[in-house]
C-alpha positions as CSV (number, residue, x, y, z in Angstrom):
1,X,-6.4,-22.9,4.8
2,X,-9.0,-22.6,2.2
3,X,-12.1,-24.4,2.1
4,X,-15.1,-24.8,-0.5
5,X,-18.9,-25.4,1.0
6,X,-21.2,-27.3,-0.6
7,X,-23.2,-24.1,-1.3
8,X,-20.8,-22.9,-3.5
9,X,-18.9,-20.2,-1.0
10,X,-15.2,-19.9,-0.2
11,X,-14.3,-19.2,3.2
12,X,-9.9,-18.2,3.4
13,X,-8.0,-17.5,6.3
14,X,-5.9,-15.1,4.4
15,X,-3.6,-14.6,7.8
16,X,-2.6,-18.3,7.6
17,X,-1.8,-18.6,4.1
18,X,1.0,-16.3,4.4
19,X,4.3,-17.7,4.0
20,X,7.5,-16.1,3.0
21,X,10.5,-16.9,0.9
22,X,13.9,-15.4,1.5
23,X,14.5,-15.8,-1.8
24,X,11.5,-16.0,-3.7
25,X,7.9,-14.9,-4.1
26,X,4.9,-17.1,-2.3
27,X,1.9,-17.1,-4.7
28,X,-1.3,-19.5,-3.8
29,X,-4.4,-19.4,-4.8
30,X,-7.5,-18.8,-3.2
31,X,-10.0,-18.9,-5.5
32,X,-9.8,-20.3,-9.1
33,X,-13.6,-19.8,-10.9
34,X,-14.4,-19.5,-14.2
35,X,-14.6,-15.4,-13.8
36,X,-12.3,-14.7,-11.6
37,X,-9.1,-16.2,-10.4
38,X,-7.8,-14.6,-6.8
39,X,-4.0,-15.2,-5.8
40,X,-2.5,-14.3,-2.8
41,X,1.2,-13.0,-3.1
42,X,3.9,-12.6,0.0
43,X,7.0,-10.8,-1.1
44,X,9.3,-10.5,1.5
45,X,11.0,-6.8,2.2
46,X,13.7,-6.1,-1.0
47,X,11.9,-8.7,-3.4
48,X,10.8,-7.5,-7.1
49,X,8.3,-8.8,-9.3
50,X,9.5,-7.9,-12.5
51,X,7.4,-6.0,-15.5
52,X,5.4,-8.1,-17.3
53,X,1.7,-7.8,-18.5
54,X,-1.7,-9.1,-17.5
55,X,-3.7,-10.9,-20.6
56,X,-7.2,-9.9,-18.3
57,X,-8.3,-6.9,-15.9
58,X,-6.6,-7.1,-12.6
59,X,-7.0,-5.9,-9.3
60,X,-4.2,-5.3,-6.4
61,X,-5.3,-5.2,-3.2
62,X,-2.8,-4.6,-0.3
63,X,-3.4,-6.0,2.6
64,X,0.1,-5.6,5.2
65,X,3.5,-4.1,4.4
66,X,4.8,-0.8,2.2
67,X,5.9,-1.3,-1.4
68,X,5.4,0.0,-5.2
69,X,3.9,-0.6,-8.0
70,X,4.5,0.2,-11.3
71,X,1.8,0.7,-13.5
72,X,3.0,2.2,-17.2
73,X,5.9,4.2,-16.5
74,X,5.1,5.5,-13.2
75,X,5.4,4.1,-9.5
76,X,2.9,4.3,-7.3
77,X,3.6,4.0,-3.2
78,X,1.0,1.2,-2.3
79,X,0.6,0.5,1.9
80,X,-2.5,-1.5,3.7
81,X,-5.8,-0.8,1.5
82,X,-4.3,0.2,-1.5
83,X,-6.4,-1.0,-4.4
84,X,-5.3,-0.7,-8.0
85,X,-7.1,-1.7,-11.0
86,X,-5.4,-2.7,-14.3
87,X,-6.5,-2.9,-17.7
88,X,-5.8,-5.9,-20.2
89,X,-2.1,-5.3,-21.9
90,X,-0.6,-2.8,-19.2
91,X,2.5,-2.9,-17.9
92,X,3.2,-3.6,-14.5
93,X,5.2,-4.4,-11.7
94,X,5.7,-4.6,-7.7
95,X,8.5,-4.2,-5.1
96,X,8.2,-5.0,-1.7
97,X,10.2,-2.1,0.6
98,X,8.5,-4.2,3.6
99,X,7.2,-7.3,3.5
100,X,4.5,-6.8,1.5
101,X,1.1,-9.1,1.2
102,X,-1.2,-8.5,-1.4
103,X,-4.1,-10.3,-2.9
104,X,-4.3,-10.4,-6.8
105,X,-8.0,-10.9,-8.8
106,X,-7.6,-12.2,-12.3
107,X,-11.3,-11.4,-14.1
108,X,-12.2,-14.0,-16.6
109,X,-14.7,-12.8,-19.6
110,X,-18.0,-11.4,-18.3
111,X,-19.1,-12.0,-14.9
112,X,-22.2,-14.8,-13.8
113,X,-25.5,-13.2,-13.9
């Protein structure tokens, strides 16, 4: 469940957004801003997210399961508290060797001051 305050915060309950797919990828969002766009992904153990490129900096975070990501030409081995930054244009891609739950930030153009 995700909720907006009046104030402007976002409190998620990451836990219960977690769904998986046996034959698919789960992607919802948890924040959509005009900086920053943050997507949580569940991939369930044996799924691939194919190469493909990011047209704005990205982060990975990892938050449960074992997989890879490939970033360029080399994979990395990514578990709980990975964190990978990527630039504009790079090539990328992620397979899940567990269930694997990560949280993706999109970052839009220059932060708010």
């Amino acid at each position: 469940m995700t909720k907006e305050k009046s104030h402007g915060a976002i409190v998620a309950d990451l836990d219960g957004m977690v769904e998986f797919a046996k034959e698919g990828i789960v992607s919802k969002t948890v924040a959509d801003k005009p900086h920053a766009k943050i997507i949580l992904f569940s991939m369930a153990a044996g799924q691939y997210l194919s190469e493909h490129t990011a047209s704005m900096p990205a982060v990975i975070h990892v938050l449960r399961g074992r997989g890879e990501v490939k970033l360029g030409r080399k994979w990395h081995a990514v578990k709980p508290g990975a964190w990978v930054h990527m630039r504009t244009g790079l090539d990328h891609a992620v397979k899940a060797a567990e269930d694997l739950v990560f949280l993706v930030t999109l970052f839009r153009g220059e932060p708010p001051k």
